[in-house]
C-alpha angles and dihedrals in degrees: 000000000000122000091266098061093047089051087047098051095044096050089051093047080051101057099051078049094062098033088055090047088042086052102046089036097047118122082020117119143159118262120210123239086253092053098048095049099051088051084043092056095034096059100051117070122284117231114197123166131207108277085046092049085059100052096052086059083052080060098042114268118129091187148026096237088057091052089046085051094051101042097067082073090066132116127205116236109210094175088068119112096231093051109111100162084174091048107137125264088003148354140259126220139186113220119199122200115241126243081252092055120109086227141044105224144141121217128194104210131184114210112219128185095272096349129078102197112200108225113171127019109196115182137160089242112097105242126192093202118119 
């Protein structure tokens, strides 16, 4: 067998390698850290108390199925100074409201086991809450 038709015979073996991994891999994509943990929080159940609560409706939210709504649109900002992701026994994370959200707002959220506690609301509205 010369060289050219063992060129030949392994390029063609190559490319149904890569047609049959573009073909099992396709719609499949990598998702970045940002990304997984905002799928990760917004799947588990919200906790927001009361004082929380009000200061959503400070923000804009009349209920807490619109701020759920809303809140899938949110990025995590690791470069925050809050943020502490090793924290023990969980971690805190700063959520930033996207450019598409009804509302602009910060949110300071612990991430339990099956729980995302809201702990701190900051928006540009003036709000009297405690």
């Amino acid at each position: 067998m010369t060289f050219k038709q063992r060129l030949k015979f392994y390029l063609v073996g190559f490319g149904m390698g890569l047609l049959v991994l573009s073909i099992v891999l396709n719609k499949r994509g990598c998702k970045g850290i940002g990304t997984q943990k905002m799928e990760e929080l917004t799947f588990q159940k919200w906790e927001i108390n009361n004082a929380m609560r009000c200061k959503l409706q400070c923000a804009g939210f009349a209920s807490d199925s619109l701020f759920l709504k809303d809140v899938k649109t949110c990025k995590v900002n690791y470069s925050a100074d809050a943020t502490n992701a090793s924290l023990k026994p969980y971690g805190n994370y700063v959520l930033e409201s996207s450019d598409k959200s009804v509302a602009t707002y910060t949110l300071l959220v612990a991430d339990c086991d099956s729980i995302t506690k809201i702990l701190d609301v900051v928006t540009k509205n003036k709000c009297a809450c405690n």
